[in-house]
TIKE-45354 format. One record per residue: x, y, z of N, C-alpha, C in turn; residue in three letters. Coordinates in steps of 0.2 Angstrom, whole numbers, padded with zeros to 4 digits, always signed. Layout:
XYZXYZXYZALA
...
This chain:
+0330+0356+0241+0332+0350+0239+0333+0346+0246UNK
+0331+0340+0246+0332+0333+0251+0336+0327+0250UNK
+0337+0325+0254+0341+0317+0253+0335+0313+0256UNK
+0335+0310+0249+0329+0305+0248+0333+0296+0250UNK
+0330+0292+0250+0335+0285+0253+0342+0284+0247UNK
+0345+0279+0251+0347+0275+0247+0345+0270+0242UNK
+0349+0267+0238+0345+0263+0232+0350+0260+0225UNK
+0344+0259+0224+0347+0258+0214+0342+0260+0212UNK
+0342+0264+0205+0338+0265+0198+0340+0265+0193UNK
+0336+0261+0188+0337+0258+0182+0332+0260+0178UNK
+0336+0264+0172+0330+0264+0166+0335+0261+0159UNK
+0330+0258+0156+0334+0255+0149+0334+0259+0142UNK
+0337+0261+0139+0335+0267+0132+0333+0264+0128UNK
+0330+0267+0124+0328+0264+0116+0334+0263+0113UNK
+0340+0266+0112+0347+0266+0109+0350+0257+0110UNK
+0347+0254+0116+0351+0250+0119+0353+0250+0127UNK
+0355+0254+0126+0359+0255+0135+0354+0257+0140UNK
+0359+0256+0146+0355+0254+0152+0359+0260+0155UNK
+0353+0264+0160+0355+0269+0165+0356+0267+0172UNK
+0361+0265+0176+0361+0264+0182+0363+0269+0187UNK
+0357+0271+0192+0361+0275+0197+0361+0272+0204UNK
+0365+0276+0209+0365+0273+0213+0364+0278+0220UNK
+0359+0278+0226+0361+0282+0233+0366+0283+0235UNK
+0365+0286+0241+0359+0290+0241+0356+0296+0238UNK
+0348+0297+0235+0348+0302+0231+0345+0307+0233UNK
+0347+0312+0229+0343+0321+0231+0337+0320+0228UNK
+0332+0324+0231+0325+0325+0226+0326+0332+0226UNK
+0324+0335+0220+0323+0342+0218+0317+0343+0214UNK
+0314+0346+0213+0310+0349+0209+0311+0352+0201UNK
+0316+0352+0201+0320+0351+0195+0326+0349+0192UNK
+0325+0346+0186+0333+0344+0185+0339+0348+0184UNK
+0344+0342+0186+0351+0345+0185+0352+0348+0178UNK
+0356+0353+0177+0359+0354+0169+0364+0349+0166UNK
+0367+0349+0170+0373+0341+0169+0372+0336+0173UNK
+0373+0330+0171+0374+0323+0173+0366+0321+0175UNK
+0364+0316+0178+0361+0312+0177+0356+0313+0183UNK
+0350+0312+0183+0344+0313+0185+0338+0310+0183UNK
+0334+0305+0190+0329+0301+0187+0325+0303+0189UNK
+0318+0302+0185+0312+0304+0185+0307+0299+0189UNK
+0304+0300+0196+0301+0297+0199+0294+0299+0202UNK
+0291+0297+0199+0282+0299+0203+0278+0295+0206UNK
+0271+0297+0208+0265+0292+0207+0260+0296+0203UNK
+0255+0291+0201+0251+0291+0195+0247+0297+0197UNK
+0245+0300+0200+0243+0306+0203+0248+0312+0202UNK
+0254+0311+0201+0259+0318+0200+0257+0321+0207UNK
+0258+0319+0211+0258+0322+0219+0265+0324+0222UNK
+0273+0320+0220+0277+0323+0221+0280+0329+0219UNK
+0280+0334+0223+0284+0339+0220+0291+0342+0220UNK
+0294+0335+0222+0301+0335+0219+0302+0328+0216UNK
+0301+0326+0211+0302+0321+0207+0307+0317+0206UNK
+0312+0323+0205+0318+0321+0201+0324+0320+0208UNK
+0326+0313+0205+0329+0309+0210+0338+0308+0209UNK
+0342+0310+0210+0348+0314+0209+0352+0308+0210UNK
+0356+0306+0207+0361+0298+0210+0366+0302+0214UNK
+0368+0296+0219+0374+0299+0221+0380+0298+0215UNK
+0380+0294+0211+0384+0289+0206+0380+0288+0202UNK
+0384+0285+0195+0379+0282+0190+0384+0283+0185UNK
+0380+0275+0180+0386+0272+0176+0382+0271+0169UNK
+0384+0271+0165+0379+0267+0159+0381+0262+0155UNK
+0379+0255+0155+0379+0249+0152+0375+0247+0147UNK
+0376+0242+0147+0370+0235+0140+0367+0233+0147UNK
+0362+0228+0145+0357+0223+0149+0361+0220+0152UNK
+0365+0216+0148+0368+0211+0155+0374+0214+0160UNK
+0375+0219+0158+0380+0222+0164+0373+0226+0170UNK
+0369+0228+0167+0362+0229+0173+0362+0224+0177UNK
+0360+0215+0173+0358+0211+0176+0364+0208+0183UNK
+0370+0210+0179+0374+0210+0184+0376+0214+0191UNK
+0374+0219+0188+0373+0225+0196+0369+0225+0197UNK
+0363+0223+0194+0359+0220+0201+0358+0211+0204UNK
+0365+0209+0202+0366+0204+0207+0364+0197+0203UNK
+0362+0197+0198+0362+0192+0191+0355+0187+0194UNK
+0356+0183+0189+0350+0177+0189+0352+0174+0196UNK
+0344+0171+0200+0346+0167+0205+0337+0161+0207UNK
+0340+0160+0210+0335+0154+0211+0330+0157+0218UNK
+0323+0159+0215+0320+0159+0218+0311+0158+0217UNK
+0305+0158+0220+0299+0156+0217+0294+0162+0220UNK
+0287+0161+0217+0284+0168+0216+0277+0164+0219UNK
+0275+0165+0225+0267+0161+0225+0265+0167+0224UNK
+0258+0167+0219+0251+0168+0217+0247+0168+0221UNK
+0244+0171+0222+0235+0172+0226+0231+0173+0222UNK
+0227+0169+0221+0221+0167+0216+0216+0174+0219UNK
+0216+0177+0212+0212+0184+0211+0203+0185+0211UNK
+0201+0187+0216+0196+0187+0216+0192+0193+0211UNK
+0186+0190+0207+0184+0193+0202+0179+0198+0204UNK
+0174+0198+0209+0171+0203+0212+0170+0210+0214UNK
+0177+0211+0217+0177+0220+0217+0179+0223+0209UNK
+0183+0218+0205+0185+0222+0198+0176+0222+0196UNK
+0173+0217+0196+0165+0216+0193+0162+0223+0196UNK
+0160+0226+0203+0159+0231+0205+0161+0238+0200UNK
+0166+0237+0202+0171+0242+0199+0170+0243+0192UNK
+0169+0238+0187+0168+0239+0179+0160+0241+0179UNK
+0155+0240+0184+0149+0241+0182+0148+0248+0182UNK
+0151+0251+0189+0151+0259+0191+0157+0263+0185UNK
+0161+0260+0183+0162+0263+0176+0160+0264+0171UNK
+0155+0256+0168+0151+0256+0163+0146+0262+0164UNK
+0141+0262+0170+0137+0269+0172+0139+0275+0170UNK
+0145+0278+0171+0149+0284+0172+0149+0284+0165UNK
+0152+0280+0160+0153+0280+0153+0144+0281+0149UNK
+0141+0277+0150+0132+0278+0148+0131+0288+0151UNK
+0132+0289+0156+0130+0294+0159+0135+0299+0155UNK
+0138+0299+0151+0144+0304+0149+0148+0310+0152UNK
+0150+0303+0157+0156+0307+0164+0161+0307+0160UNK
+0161+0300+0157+0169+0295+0152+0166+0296+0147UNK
+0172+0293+0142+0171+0290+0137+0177+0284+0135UNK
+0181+0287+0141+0186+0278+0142+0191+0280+0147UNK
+0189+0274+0153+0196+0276+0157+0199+0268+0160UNK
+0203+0267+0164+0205+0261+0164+0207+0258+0171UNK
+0203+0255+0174+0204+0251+0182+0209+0247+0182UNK
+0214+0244+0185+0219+0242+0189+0216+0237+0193UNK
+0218+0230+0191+0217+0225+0196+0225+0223+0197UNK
+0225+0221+0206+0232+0218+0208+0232+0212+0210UNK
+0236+0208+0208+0235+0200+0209+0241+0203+0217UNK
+0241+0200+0220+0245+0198+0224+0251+0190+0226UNK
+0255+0191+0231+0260+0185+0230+0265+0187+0235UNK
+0268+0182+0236+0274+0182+0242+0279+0179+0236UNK
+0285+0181+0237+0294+0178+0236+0296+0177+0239UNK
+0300+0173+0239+0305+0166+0244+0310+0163+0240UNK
+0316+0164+0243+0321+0161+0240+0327+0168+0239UNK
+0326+0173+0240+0329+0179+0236+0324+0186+0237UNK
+0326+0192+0236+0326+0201+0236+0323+0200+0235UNK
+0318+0208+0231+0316+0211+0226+0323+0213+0220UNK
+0330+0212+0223+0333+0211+0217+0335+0208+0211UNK
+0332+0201+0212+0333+0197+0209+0327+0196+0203UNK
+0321+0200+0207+0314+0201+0201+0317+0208+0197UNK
+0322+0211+0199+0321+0216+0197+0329+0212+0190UNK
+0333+0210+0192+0340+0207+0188+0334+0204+0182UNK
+0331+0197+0181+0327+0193+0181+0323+0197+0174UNK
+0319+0203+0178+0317+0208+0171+0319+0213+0166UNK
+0325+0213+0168+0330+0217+0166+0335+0212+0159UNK
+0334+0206+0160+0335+0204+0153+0331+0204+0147UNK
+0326+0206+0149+0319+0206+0142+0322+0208+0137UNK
+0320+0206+0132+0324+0207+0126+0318+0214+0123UNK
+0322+0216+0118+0318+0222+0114+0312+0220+0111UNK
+0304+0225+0109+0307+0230+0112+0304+0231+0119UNK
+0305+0225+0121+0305+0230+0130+0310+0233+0133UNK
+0308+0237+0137+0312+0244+0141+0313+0240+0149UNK
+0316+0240+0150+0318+0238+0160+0319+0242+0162UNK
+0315+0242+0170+0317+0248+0172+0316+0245+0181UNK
+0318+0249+0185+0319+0246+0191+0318+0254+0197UNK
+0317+0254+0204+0317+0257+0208+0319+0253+0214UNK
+0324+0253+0217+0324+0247+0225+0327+0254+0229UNK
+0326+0251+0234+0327+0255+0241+0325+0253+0248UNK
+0328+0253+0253+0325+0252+0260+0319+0244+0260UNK
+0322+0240+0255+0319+0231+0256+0312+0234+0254UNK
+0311+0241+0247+0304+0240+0245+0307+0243+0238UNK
+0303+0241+0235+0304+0244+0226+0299+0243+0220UNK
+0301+0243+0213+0299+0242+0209+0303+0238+0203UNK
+0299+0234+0198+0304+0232+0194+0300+0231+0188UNK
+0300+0231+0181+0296+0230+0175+0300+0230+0170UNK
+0296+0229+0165+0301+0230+0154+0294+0229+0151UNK
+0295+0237+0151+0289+0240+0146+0289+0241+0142UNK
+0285+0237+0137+0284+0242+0130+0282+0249+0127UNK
+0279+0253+0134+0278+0259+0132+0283+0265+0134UNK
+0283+0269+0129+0286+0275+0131+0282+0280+0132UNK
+0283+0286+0138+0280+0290+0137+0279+0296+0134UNK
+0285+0299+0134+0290+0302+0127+0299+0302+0127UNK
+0300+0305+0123+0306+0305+0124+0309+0314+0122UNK
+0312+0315+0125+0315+0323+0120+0322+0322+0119UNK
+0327+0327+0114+0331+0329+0114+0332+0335+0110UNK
+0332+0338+0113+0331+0346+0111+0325+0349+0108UNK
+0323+0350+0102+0318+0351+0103+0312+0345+0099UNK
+0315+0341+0099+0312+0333+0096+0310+0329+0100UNK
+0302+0328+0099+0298+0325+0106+0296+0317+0099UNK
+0298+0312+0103+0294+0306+0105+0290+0301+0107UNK
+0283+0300+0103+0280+0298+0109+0276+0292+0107UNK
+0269+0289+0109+0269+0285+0106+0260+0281+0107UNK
+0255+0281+0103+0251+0278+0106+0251+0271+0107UNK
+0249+0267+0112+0248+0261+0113+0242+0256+0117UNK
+0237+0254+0114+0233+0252+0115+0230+0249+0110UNK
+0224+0243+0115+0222+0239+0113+0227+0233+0110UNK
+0224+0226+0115+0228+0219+0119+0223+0213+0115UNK
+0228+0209+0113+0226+0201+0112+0231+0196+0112UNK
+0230+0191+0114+0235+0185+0112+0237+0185+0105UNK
+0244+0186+0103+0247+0184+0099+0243+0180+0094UNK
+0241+0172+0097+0237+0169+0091+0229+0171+0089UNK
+0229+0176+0089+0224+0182+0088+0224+0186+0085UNK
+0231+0188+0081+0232+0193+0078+0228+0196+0073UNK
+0227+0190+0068+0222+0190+0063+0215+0195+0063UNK
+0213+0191+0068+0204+0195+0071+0205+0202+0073UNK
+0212+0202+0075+0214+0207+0084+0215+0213+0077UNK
+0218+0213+0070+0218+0218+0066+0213+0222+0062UNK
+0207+0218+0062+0200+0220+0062+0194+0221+0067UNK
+0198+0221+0074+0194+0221+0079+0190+0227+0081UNK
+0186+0229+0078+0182+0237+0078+0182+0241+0086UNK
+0182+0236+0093+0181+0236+0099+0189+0241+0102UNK
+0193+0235+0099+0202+0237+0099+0203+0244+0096UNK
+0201+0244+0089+0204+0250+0085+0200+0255+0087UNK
+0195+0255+0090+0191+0262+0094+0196+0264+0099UNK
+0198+0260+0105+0200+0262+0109+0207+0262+0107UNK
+0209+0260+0105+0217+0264+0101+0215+0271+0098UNK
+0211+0271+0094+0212+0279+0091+0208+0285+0096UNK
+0207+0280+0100+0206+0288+0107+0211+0288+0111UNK
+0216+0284+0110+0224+0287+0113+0226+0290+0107UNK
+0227+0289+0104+0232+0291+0097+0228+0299+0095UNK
+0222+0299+0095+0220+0307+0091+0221+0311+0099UNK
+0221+0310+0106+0220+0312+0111+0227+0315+0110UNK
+0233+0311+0109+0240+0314+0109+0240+0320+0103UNK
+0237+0317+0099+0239+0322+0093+0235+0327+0097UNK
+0230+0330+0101+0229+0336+0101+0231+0338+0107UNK
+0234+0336+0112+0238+0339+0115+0245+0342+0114UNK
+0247+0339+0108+0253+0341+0105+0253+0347+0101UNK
+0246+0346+0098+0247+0350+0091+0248+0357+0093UNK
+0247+0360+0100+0249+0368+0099+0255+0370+0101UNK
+0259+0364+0102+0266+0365+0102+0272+0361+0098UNK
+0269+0360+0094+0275+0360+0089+0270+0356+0084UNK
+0274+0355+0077+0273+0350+0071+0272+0343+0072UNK
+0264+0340+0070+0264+0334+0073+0267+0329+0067UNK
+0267+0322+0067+0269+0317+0065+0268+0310+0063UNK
+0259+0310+0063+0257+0304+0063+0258+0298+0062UNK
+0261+0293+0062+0264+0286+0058+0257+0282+0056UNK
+0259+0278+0052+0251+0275+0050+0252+0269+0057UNK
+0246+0266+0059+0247+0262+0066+0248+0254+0063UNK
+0250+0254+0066+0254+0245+0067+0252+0241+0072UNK
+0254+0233+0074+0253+0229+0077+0261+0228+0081UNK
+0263+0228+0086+0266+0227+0091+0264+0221+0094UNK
+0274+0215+0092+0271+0209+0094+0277+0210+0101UNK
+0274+0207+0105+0277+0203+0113+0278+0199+0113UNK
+0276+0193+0110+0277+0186+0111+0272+0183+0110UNK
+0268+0184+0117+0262+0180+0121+0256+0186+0117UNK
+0258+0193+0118+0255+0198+0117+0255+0202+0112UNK
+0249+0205+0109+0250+0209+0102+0246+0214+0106UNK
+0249+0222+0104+0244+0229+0104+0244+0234+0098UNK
+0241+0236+0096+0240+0242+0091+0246+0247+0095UNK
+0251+0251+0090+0254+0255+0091+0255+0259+0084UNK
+0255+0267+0087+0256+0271+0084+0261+0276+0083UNK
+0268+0277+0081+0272+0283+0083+0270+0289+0081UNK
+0271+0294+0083+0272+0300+0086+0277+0304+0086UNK
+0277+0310+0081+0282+0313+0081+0283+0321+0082UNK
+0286+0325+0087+0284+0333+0085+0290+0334+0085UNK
+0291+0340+0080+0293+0345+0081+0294+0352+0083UNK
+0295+0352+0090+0292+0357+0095+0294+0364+0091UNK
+0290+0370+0092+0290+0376+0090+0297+0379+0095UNK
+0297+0378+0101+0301+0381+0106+0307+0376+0111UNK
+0309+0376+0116+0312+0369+0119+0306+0369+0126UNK
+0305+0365+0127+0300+0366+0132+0302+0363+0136UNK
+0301+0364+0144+0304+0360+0150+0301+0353+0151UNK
+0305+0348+0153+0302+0341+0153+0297+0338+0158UNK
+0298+0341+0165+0291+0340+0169+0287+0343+0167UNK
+0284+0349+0163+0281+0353+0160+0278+0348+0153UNK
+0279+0345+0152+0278+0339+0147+0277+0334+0149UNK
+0279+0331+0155+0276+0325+0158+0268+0329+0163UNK
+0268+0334+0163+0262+0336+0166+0257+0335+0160UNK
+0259+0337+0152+0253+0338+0147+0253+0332+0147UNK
+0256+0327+0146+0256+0320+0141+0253+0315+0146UNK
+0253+0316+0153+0253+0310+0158+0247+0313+0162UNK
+0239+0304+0163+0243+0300+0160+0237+0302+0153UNK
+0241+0297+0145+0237+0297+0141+0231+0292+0142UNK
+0226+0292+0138+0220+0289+0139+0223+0281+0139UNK
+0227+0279+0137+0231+0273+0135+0230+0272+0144UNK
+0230+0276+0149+0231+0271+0157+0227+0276+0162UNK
+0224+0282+0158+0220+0288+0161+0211+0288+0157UNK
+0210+0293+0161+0203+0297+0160+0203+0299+0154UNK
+0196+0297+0149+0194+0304+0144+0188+0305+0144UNK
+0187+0311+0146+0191+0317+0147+0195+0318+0153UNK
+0201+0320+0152+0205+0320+0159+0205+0327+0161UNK
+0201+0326+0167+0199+0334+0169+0196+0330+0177UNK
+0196+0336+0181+0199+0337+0188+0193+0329+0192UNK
+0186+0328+0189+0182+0323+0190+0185+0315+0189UNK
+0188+0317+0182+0188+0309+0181+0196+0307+0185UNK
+0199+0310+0185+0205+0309+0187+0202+0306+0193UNK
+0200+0311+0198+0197+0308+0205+0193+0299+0207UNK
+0190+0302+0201+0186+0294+0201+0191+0288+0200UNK
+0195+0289+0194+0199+0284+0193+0205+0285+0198UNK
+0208+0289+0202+0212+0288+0208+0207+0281+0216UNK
+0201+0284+0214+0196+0279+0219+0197+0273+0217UNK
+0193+0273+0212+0194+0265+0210+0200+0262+0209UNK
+0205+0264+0208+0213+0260+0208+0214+0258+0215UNK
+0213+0263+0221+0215+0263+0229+0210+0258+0231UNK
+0203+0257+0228+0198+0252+0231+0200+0245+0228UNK
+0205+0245+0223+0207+0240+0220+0215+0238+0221UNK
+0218+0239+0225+0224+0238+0228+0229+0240+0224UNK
+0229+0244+0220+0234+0245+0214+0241+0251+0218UNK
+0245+0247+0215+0252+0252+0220+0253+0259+0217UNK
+0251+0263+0220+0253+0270+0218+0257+0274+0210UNK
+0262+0268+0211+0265+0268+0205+0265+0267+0198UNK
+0259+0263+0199+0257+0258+0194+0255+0263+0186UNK
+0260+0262+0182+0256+0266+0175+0260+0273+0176UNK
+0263+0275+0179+0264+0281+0181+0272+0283+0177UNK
+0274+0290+0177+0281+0291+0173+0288+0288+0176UNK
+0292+0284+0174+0297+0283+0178+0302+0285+0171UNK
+0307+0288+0171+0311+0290+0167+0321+0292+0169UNK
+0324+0296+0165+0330+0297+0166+0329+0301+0162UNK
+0335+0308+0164+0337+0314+0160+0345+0314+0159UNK
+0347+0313+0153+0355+0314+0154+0358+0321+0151UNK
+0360+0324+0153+0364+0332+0150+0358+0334+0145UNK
+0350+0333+0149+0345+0338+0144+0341+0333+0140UNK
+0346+0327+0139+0341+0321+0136+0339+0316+0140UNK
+0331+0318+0138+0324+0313+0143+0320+0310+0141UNK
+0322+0301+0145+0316+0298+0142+0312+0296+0148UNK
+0304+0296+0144+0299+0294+0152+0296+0289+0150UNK
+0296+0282+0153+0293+0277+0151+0288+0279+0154UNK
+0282+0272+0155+0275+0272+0156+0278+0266+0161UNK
+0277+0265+0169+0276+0261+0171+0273+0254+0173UNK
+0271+0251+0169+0270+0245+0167+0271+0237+0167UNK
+0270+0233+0166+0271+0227+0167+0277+0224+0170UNK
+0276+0229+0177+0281+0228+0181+0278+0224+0187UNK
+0283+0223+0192+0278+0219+0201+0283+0225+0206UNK
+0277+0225+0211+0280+0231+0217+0280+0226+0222UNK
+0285+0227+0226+0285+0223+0233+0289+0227+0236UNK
+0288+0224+0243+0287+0227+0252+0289+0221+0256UNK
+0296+0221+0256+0300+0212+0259+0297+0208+0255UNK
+0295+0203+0257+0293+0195+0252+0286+0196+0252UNK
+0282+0204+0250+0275+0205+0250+0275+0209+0241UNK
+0273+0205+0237+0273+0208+0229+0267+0208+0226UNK
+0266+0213+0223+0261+0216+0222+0260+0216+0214UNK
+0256+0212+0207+0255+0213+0203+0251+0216+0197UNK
+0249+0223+0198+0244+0226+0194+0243+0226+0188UNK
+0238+0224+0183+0239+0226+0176+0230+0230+0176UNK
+0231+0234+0172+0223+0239+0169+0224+0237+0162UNK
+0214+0239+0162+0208+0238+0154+0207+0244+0152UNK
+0207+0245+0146+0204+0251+0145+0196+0249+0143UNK
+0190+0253+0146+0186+0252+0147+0183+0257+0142UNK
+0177+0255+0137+0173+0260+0133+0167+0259+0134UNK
+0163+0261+0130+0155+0260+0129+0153+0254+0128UNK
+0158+0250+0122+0158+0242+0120+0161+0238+0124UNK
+0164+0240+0130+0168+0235+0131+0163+0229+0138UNK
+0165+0223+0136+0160+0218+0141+0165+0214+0147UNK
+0162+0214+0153+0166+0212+0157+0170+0204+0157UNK
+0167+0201+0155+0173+0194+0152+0178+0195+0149UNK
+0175+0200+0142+0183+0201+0140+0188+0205+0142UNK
+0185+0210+0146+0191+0212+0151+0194+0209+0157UNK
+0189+0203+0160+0195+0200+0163+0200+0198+0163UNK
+0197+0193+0154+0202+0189+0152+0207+0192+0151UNK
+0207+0197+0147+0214+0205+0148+0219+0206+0150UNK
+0215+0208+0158+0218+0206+0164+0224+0202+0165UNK
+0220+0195+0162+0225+0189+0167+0231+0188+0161UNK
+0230+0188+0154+0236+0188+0149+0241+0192+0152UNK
+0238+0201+0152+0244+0204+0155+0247+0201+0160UNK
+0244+0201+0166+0249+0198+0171+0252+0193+0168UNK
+0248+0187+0166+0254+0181+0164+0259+0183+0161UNK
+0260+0188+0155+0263+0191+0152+0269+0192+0155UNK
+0269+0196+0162+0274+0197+0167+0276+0191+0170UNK
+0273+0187+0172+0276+0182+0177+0280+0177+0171UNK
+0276+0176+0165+0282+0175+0159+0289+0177+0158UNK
+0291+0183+0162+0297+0185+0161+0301+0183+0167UNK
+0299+0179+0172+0302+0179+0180+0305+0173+0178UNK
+0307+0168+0173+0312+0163+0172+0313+0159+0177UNK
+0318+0161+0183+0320+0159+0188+0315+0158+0192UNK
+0308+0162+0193+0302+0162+0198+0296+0157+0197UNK
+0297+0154+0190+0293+0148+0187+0290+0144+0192UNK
């Protein structure tokens, strides 16, 4: 075990409540039996001490988050106008891979970029820490670099031997819903997250399929499906973030040692932050939730970084995945209020 920096981290629970801890943190390799412990990686699972030990930590509602991290303030977000070319590259050399049956769906990362003025990375992280349900907030700051998002995804949850979890995929604008429930293109690429999970579950417990739904956002509607097992045994939780992460929903199918590779290239040729899509979660005395890190912004001082991914198939055409693209992001910069 190491002492890892000082900081804050924040995850927000399905229940309502918010996890706050606070530096500086231990990393271990595994978690604590008692008290509190968060779950930090990159999308690659290259740490191998993940779990991030608070010195402290307290449990709240949203607006008492917003408050520890220093509440609403007045600040602004400039934008860098996204160049369309290297994602065009990039989807053509996927589209190939998919024809050639390397793939069969996996999902590139484009990063907008931007500078902040006026204010931290704290204040993006207070700011998305209000999101109302069902988004998740969740946050990582330390040494004037961090993370901040409020995700709709989970990536499971346990409590004893009760796993959680959840397919999500396939995106449209809200005023689209209509089409977006018959869209053949969508429902293909959701039910290759959705039956993926189911069989990486099913040799370990009793699965639970839900019939699938539409998840509204606001701005954004996605197919979603819950998930339920009941595990044969208790299973350890990073042992379970290794089968389940990532799903096709932000990964390779098939995910095996090639595609991973290739979709780690493409994300690094495309400026994507390491963290992007990856598990971030909390363990409290045995119960663990790990979100899916998403529609979140990473910055480095007043240098921020905004990634969102497409899930790409066989049908999929480059226009409507850029279009994609840029809803998610605006999706996110919709929730910066004070960053308007």
């Amino acid at each position: 075990m190491d002492v890892h920096d000082s900081g804050l981290a924040m995850v927000a629970r399905t229940d309502g409540s918010v996890v706050i801890g606070r530096g500086p943190f231990d990393s271990s390799a595994r978690p604590p039996e008692k008290g509190v412990a968060f779950y930090r990686n990159d999308f690659g699972l290259s740490d191998a001490e993940p779990w991030k030990i608070p010195a402290s930590w307290e449990i709240m509602d949203r607006s008492g988050a917003m408050d520890a991290l220093g509440g609403r303030g007045n600040f602004s977000c400039e934008w860098t106008d996204l160049d369309a070319g290297p994602f065009a590259k990039v989807f053509l050399e996927v589209s190939e891979a998919i024809r050639h049956g390397v793939f069969e769906k996996t999902v590139p990362v484009v990063t907008e970029r931007g500078r902040l003025q006026g204010a931290d990375g704290r204040a993006l992280a207070a700011e998305l820490a209000g999101a109302g349900e069902p988004l998740l907030p969740y946050a990582w700051i330390g040494g004037g670099k961090g993370f901040a998002g409020a995700t709709p995804e989970v990536l499971f949850s346990l409590d004893g031997r009760k796993l959680a979890t959840m397919a999500l995929a396939g995106t449209a604008r809200t005023a689209e819903r209509a089409v977006f429930a018959v869209d053949e293109k969508e429902i293909r690429e959701h039910e290759i997250v959705a039956l993926s999970l189911v069989a990486k579950l099913g040799d370990i417990g009793e699965v639970k399929r839900k019939e699938r739904s539409i998840l509204d956002l606001g701005g954004l509607v996605h197919f979603h499906t819950a998930i339920e097992v009941d595990l044969f045994e208790a299973c350890d939780a990073g042992m379970l973030v290794r089968r389940l992460h990532p799903t096709p929903a932000l990964g390779p199918l098939p995910r095996v040692e090639e595609t991973m590779r290739l979709l780690l290239q493409w994300r690094h040729r495309l400026g994507c932050p390491v963290g992007f899509g990856a598990p971030f979660g909390v363990i409290e005395d045995g119960r663990f939730l790990a979100l899916v890190a998403i529609r979140g912004i990473w910055w480095d001082g007043p240098e921020l970084l905004l990634p969102a991914g497409c899930g790409v198939i066989e049908a999929s055409r480059l226009v409507n995945e850029w279009r994609e693209l840029r809803l998610k992001r605006e999706a996110v910069k919709s929730g910066l209020v004070s960053g308007r």
